[in-house]
C-alpha positions as CSV (number, residue, x, y, z in Angstrom):
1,X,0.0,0.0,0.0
2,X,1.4,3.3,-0.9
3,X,2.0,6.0,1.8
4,X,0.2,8.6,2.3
5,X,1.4,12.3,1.5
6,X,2.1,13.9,5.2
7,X,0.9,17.6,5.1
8,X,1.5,19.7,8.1
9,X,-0.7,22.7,8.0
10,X,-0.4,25.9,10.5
11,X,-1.1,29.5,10.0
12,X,-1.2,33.0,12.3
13,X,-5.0,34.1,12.1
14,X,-6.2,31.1,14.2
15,X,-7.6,27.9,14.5
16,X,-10.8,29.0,13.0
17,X,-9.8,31.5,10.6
18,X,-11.8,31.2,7.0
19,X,-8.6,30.8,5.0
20,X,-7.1,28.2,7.1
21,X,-10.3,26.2,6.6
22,X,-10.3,26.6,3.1
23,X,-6.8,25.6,3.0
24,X,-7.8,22.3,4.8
25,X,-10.8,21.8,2.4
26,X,-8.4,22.1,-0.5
27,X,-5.5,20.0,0.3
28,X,-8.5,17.2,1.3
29,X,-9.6,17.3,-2.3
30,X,-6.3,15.5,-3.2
31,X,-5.9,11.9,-3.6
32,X,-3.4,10.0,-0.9
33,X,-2.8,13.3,1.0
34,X,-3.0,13.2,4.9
35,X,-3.7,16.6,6.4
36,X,-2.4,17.2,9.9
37,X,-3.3,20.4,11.5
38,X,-1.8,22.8,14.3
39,X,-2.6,26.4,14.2
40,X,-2.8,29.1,17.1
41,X,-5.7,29.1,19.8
42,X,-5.8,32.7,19.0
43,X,-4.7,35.1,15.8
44,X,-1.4,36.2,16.1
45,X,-0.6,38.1,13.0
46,X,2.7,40.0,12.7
47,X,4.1,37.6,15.9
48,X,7.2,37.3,13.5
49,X,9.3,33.9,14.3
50,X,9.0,34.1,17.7
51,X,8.8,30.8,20.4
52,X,7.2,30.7,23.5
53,X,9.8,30.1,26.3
54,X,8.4,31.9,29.4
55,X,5.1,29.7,30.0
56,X,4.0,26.2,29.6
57,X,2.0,25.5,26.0
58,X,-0.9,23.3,25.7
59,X,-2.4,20.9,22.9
60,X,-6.4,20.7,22.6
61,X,-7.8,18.6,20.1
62,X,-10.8,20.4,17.9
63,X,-11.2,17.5,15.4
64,X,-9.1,14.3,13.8
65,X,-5.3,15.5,13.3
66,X,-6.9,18.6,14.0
67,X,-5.2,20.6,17.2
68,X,-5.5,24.6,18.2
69,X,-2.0,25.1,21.0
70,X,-3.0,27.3,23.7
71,X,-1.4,30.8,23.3
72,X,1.0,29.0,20.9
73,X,2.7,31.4,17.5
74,X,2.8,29.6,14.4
75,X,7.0,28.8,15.0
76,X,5.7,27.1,18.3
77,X,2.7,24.8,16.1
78,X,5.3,23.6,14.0
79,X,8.2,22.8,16.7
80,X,5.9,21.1,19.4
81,X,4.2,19.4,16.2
82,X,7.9,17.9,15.2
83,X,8.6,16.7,18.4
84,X,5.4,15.3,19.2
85,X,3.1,14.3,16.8
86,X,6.0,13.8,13.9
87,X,8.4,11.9,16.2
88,X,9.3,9.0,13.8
89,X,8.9,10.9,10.4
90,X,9.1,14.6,9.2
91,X,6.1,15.7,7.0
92,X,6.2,15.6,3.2
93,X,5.6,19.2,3.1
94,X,4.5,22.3,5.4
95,X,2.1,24.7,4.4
96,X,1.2,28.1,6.1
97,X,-2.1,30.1,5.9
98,X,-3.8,30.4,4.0
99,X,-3.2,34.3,5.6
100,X,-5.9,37.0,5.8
101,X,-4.1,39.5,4.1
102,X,-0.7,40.0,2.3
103,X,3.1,39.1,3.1
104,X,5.3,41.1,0.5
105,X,8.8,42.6,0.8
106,X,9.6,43.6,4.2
107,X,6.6,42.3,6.1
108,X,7.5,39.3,5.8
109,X,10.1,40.0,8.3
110,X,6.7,40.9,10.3
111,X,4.5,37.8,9.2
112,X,3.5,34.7,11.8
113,X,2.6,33.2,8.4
114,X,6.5,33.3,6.6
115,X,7.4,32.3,10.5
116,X,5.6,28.9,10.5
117,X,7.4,28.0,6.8
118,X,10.4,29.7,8.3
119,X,10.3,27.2,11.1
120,X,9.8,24.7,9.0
121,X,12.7,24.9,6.3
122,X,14.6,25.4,9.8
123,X,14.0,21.8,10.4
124,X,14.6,20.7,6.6
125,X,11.2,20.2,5.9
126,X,9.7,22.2,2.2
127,X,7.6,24.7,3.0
128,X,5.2,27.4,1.6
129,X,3.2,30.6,3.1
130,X,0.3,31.4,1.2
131,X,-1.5,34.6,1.4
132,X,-4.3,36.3,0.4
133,X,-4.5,39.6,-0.7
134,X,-7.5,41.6,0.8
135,X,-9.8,44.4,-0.7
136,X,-11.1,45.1,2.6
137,X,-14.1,46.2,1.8
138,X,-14.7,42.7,1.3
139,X,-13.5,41.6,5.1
140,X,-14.7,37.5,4.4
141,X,-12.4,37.3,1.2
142,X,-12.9,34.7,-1.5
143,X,-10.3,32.2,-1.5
144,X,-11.4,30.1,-4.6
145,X,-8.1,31.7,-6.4
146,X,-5.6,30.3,-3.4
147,X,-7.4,27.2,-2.9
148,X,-6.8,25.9,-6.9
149,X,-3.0,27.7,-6.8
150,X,-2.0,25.9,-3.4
151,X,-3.5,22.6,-5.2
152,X,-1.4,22.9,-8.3
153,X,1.7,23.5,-6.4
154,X,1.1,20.7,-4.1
155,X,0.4,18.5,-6.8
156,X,3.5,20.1,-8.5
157,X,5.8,19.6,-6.3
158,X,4.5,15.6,-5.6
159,X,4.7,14.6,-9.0
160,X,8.5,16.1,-9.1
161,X,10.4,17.8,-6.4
162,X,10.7,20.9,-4.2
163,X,11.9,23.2,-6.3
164,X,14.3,25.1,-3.4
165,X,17.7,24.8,-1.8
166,X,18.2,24.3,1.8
167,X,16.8,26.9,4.1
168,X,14.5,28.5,1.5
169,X,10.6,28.3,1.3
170,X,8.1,29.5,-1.1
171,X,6.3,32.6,-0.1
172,X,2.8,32.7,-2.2
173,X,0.8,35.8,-3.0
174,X,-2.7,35.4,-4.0
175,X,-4.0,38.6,-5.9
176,X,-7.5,39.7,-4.7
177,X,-11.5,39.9,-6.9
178,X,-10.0,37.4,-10.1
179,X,-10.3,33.8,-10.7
180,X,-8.0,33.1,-12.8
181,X,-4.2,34.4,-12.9
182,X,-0.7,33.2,-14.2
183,X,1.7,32.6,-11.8
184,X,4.9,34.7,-11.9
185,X,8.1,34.4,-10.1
186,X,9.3,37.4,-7.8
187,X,11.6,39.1,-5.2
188,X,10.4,40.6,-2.4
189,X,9.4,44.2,-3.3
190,X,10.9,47.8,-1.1
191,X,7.9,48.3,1.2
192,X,7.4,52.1,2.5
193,X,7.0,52.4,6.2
194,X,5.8,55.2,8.5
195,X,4.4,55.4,12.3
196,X,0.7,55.0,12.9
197,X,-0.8,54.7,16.3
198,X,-4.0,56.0,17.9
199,X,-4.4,56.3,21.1
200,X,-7.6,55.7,23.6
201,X,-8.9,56.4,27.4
202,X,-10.8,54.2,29.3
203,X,-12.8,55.4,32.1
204,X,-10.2,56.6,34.4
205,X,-8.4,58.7,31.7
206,X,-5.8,55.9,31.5
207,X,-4.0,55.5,28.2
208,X,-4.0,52.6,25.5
209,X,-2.6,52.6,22.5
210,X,-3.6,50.3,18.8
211,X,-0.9,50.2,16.1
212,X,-2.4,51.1,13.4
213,X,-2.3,50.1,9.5
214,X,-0.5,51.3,6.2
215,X,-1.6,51.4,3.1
216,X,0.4,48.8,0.9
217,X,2.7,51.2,-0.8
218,X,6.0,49.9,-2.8
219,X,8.6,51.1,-5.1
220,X,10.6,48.8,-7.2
221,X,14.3,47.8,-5.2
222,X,17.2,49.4,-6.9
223,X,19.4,47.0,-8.9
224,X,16.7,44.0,-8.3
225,X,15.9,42.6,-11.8
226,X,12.8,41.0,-12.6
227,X,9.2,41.9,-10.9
228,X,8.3,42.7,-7.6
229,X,5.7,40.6,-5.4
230,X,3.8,44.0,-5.2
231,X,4.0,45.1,-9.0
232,X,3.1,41.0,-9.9
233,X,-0.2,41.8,-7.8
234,X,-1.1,45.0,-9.2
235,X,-1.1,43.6,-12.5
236,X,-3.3,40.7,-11.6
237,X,-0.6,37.8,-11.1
238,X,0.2,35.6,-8.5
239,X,3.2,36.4,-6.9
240,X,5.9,33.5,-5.9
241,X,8.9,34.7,-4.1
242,X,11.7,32.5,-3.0
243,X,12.6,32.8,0.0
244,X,16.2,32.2,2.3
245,X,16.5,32.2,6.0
246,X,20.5,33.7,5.5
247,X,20.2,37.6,6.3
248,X,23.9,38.4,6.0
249,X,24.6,41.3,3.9
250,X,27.1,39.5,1.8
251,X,27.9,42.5,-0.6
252,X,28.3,44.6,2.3
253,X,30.9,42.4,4.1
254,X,34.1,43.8,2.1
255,X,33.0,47.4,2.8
256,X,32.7,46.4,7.0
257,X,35.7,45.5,6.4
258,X,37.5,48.4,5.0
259,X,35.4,50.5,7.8
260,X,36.6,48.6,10.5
C-alpha cells in the first residue's frame, strides 16, 4: 500500500480562521494526501518567528489530526508538532495560511505566516506561506483563487520535487477579486513604512494605545531585476517569491571590512 502524503498545516489568524479552513478543504480534495493540522488558539498576526519560552504551551484537540496550541505562534505549532506528533517521520511538506491579508517585501520579516514555513525549512522540511490579498471592503475574502493555486503547487511539487535549496521556502501571493491568474516568479518588493498609532482612554483617563495600519505602498528595489511581489499583484498575477533564512549582507561584508 502506498503511503500517504504527510501535510502539516499551520497558520497565524487562528484555529478557526476562514482561509485556514479553506486551505484544509483544499488539500483534502487530493488523492493520498493526509492533512495534519496545528494552528494558534488565537490570531497572532505580525508575531514574527517568535517561540514561547516563558510559560508552559498546551495541545487541545478540535477534530481528527486537527489541534489549536494554547497561546501558541505559528513557530511554536510547528516545533511542538515535530517533536510530538512527527516523532518517527518529518512531514512531506508544510504549508502556512492560508493568511488574511498579504506578506510582501519587508513584512515578511513581520509575518506569523512566513514564520511557520520559516520554522519549517529550519527543520529541513519544504515549505510554503500562502497569502491572500485583501480588498477590505470585502473583510470575508474569497479564497477560490488560493485554494486551486495551493492545489497545483502541491500537486506540482509531488509529481517532481521541491523546487528550493536548503533553508529556502516559497512565499505565495494570492491577488484579490479574479479567478484566474498566471503565476509569476518574484523578489520581495521595497515596502514604504511610516508610524501610525491611535491612542484611547478608558474610564479613568488611563492611556491605551492600537498600532495602526499602512496602506500597501511599494517602489521597485534598486538594482533587483525581474518583478516585484507587489508590481506581480497589481497587475493581476500571482506572486511567488523564493525565500532564504541567510540575512547576511554579503555585498556589504568587504565594505565592513574596510570601515573597520
Amino acid at each position: 500500500m502506498k503511503n500517504k502524503y504527510k501535510i502539516l498545516v499551520t497558520n497565524d489568524d487562528g484555529y478557526e480562521a476562514k482561509g485556514l479552513l479553506c486551505l484544509i478543504s483544499a488539500l483534502k480534495e487530493l488523492d493520498g494526501v493526509e492533512v495534519t493540522v496545528v494552528a494558534p488558539a488565537n490570531e497572532k498576526s505580525a508575531c514574527g518567528h517568535s517561540l514561547t519560552l516563558v510559560r508552559p504551551l498546551r495541545f487541545v484537540g478540535v477534530d481528527d489530526d486537527f489541534f489549536k496550541l494554547d497561546d501558541g505562534t505559528p513557530s511554536d505549532c510547528v516545533y511542538l508538532s515535530l517533536s510530538t506528533i512527527f516523532i518517527d517521520k518529518k512531514p512531506d511538506l508544510l504549508i502556512s495560511g492560508i493568511n488574511r491579508g498579504s506578506n510582501m517585501g519587508e513584512d515578511i520579516t513581520y509575518s506569523g505566516t512566513a514564520a511557520g514555513a520559516m520554522e519549517g525549512v529550519l527543520h529541513d522540511i519544504p515549505s510554503i506561506a500562502i497569502s491572500q490579498v485583501m480588498d477590505f471592503s470585502n473583510p470575508e475574502g474569497d479564497f477560490s483563487l488560493a485554494r486551486e493555486t495551493i492545489k497545483k503547487l502541491v500537486t506540482k511539487i509531488r509529481e517532481g520535487s521541491f523546487p528550493l535549496p536548503h533553508r529556502e521556502f516559497l512565499n505565495v501571493n494570492i491577488p484579490p477579486d479574479i479567478s484566474e491568474a498566471q503565476m509569476k516568479v518574484t523578489y520581495a518588493g521595497y515596502r514604504f513604512y511610516a508610524n501610525d498609532s491611535h491612542v484611547h482612554r478608558n474610564p479613568r483617563g488611563e492611556e491605551h494605545y492600537w498600532l495602526g495600519l499602512h496602506p500597501l505602498s511599494f517602489s521597485p528595489r534598486h538594482g533587483a531585476s525581474g518583478m516585484s511581489d507587489h508590481e506581480a499583484i497589481e497587475a493581476g498575477h500571482i506572486s511567488i517569491t523564493p525565500i532564504m533564512l541567510d540575512l547576511s549582507a554579503y555585498k556589504s561584508m568587504e565594505l565592513l571590512q574596510e570601515w573597520l
